[in-house]
N, C-alpha and C positions, 0 to 999 in steps of 0.2 A: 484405685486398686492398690496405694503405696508403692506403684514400681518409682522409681528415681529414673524417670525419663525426663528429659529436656521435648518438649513442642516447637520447631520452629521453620517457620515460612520463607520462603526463598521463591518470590513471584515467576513466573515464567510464561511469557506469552509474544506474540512476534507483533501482535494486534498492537501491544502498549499501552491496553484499554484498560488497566487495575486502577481504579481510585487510592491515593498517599503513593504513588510509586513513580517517577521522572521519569525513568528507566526502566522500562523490562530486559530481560535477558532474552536474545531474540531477534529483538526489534531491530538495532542497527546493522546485522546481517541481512534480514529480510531488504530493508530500503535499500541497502545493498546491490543484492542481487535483482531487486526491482529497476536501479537506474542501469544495471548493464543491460538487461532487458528492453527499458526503455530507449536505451542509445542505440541498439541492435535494430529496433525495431523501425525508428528513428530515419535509418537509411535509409530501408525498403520503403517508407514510405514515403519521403524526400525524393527517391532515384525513381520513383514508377508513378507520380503523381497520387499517391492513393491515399484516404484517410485509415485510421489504426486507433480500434478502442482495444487496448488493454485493461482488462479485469483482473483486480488484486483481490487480496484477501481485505478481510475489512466488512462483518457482517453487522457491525454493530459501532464499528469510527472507522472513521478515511486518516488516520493516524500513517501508514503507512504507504497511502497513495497519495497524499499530500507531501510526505518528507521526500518521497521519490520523485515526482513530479518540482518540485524546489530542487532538489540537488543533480537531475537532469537537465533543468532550462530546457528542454525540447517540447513540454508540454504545455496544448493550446487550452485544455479546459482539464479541471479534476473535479469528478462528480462522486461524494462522499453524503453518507447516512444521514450526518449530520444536518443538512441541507432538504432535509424534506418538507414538502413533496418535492420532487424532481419536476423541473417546469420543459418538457423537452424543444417545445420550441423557443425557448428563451436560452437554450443554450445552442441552437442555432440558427439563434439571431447573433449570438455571441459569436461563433464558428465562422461565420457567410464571410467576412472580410477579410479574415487572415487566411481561409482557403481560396480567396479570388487572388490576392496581392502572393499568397508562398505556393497554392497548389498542392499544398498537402496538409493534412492537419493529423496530431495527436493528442488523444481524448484519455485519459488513465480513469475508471473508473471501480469505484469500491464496490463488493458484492454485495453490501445492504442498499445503495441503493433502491430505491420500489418504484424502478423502474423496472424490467425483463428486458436483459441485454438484447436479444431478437427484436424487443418492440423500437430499440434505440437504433440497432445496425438499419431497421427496415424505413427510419424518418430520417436518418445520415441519407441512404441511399435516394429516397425519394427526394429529396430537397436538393442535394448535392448533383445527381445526376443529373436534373433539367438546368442546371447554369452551361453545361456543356454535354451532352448528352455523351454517355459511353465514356466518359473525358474522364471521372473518382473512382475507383476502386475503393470499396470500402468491407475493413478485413478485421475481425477479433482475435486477439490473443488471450490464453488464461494462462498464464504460467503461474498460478499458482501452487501447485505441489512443487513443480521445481525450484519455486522460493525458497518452502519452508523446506526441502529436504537437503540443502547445500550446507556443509560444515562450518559452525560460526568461526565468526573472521577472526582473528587473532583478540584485536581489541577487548570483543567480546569472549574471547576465553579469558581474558585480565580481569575481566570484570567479575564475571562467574566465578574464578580464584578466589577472588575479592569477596563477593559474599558468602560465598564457603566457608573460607578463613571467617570474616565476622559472626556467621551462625554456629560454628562449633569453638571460639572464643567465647561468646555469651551463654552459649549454652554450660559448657563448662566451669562460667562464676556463677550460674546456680539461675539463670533468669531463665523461664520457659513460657508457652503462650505469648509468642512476638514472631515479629516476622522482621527481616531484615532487607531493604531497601533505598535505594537512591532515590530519597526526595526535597 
């Protein structure tokens, strides 16, 4: 149309699933709030013998149940998209020894999975219950809106500054159709 508009991309996802992009804007808040979560969660299931599958976001990567689960150290398995088909007795067979020796176990898992969290809570419970009968509690968390609706963390305001500043400096030496990114 000859307007003298500049085009430019500034990725934004909490997932971290954009192809050429290290970094989304997002993402290190959400893992964030996902390890307070997991640490919270952590206790209850420590202090009461019970197992704990927390479900993240993550329809399409375990990008952010992986980075959380790594920078909790509390968790005993992360079941992620990536990893399909989901083998469920293969992850508890994984499970059976570190719930006998700790008595609790945490499970983080991504919501692409293909598995049905119900199908997962109902072969925890089945399997887990007959080593001691009545002995596991086994309880789901989804805090997922709570993730993504918490204010990003400082960091990630720098960064966001950061590509702001970079898209309206490029924009303004005359380059358009780009996108700006940490890769």
């Amino acid at each position: 149309r000859g307007l003298q508009i500049a085009v430019a991309g500034v990725p934004k996802t909490m997932d971290n699933d954009l192809l050429w992009v290290w970094k989304s804007f997002g993402f290190d808040t959400a893992v964030a709030e996902a390890v307070r979560t997991i640490n919270v969660l952590h206790e209850e299931a420590e202090s009461n013998n019970r197992i704990c599958v927390i479900q993240l976001f993550g329809r399409d990567s375990g990008f952010v149940a992986a980075n959380a689960a790594l920078a909790s150290g509390e968790v005993d398995a992360v079941l992620i998209p990536e990893e399909s088909p989901l083998e469920i007795e293969r992850v508890l067979k994984h499970l059976a020894p570190r719930i006998t020796a700790k008595h609790h176990a945490m499970i983080v898992a991504a919501e692409g999975i293909d598995v049905a969290l119900e199908d997962l809570l109902h072969a925890l419970r089945e399997r887990f219950d007959g080593i001691r009968p009545g002995r596991y509690g086994v309880f789901a968390n989804q805090p997922r809106h709570l993730i993504r609706a918490v204010p990003a963390n400082p960091a990630e305001q720098i960064y966001c500054r950061r590509l702001a500043d970079l898209a309206v400096d490029n924009a303004l030496a005359g380059f358009t159709d780009f996108m700006i990114s940490w890769w």
